[in-house]
C-alpha positions as CSV (number, residue, x, y, z in Angstrom):
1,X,0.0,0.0,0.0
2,X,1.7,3.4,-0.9
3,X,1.4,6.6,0.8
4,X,-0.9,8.3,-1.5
5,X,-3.7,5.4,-1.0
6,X,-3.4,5.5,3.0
7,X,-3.7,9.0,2.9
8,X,-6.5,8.8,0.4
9,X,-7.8,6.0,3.0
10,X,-7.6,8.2,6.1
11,X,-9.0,11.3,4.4
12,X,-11.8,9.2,3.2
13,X,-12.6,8.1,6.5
14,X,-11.9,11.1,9.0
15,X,-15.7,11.6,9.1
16,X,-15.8,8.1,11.1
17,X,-12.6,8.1,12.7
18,X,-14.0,12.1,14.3
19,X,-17.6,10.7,14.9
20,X,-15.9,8.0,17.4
21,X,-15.1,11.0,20.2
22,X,-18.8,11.6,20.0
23,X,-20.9,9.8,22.6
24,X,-24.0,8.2,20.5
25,X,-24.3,5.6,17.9
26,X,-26.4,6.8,15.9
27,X,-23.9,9.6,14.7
28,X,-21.0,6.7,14.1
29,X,-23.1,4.5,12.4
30,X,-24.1,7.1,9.7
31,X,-20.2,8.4,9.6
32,X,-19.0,5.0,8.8
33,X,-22.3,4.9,5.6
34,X,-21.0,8.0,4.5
35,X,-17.5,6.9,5.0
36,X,-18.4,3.6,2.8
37,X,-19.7,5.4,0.4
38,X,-17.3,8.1,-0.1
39,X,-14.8,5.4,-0.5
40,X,-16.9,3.8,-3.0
41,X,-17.9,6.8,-5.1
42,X,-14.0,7.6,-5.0
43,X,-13.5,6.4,-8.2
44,X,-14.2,8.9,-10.4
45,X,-12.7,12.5,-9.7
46,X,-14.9,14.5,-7.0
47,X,-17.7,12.2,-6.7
48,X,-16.8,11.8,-2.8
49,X,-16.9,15.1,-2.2
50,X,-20.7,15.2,-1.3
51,X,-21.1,11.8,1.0
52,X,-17.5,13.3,2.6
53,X,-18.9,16.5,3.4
54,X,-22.4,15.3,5.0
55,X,-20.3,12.8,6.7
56,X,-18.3,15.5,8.4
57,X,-20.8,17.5,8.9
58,X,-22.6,14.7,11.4
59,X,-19.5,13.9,12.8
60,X,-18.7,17.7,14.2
61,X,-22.3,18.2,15.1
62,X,-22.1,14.6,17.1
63,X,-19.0,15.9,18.8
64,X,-19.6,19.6,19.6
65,X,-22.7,17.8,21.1
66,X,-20.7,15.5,23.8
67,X,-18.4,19.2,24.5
68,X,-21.7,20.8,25.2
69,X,-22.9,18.3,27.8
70,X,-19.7,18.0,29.4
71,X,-18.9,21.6,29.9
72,X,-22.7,21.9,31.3
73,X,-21.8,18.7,33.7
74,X,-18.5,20.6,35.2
75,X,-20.1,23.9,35.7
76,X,-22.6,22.4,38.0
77,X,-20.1,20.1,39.1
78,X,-18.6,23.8,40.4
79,X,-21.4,25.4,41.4
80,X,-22.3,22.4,44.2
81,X,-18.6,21.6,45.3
């Protein structure tokens, strides 16, 4: 495997590999379809571009998400201790 094609790998699926700091499922299990199908619409120039994107998209939402309920968690873990 050469350089190019693990990079191409990793690139392909950094929407899955970001969706697994996120706490639900649901978000991981739509990052890896769009991951799949980046991967498999790869072949031709820019076709990935779109599953990619939406993939991304979930994945930052899913983690922003878990940032949210953990800074609410440690402010009232402050506010009682």
């Amino acid at each position: 495997m050469t350089s190019v094609t693990a990079g191409t790998l990793l690139i392909l699926f950094l929407p899955f590999l970001l969706s697994l700091a996120g706490k639900a499922g649901t978000p991981k299990v739509l990052c890896l379809v769009t991951s799949i199908l980046a991967l498999l619409l790869s072949v031709e120039p820019y076709r990935a571009v779109l599953p990619w994107i939406a993939g991304m998209a979930i994945a930052v939402v899913s983690v922003r998400e878990r940032i949210r309920q953990r800074r609410a968690t440690s402010f009232r873990g402050s506010a009682q201790g």
